[in-house]
N, C-alpha and C positions, 0 to 999 in steps of 0.2 A: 571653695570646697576642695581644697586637696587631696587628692586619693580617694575622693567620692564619702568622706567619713561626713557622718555632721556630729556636732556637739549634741547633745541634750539630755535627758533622763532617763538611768537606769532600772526599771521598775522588776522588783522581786514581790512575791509571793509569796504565801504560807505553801508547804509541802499542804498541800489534798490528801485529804483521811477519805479512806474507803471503807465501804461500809455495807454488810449485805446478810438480809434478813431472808433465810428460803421459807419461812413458816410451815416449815414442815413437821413441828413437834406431835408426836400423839398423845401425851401427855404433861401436864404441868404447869406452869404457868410463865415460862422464860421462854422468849423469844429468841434463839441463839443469834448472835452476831457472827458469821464465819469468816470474814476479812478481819474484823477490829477486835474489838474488846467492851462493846457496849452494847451488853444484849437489853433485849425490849422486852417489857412486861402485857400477859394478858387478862383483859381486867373485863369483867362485867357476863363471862357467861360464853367465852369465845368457845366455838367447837371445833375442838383439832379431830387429828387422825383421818380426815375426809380425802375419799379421790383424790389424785391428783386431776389436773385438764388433760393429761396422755399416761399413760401407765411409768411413763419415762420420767417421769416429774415427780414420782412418790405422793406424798400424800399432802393436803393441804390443811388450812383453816378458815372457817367460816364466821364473817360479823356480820352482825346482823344490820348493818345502817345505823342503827337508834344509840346505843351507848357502849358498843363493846371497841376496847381498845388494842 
């Protein structure tokens, strides 16, 4: 081992897409995406404009468990 190098395989990656849903809309049915470009849809009855958890956090949205997406 010369110079302390070893041989072996170079392993690359895909660049990592980021991705990020604050679901804070109060209206609508589009889930903006704020890092990408691939907003999410809301389907079955979801209730925006709700509380946030701290006033700092704006407003949220509620599923209900059963079929909202």
């Amino acid at each position: 081992m010369p110079g302390g190098v070893l041989k072996g395989r170079v392993w690359q990656f895909p660049p990592l897409v980021a991705h990020r849903w604050p679901l804070d809309e109060t209206s609508g049915t589009t889930a903006a995406d704020v890092l990408g470009d691939t907003a999410g849809l809301y389907q079955n009855g979801v209730l925006l404009g709700l509380p946030g958890a701290t006033p700092a956090t704006g407003t949220s949205v509620d599923l209900d468990g059963v079929n909202d997406r």
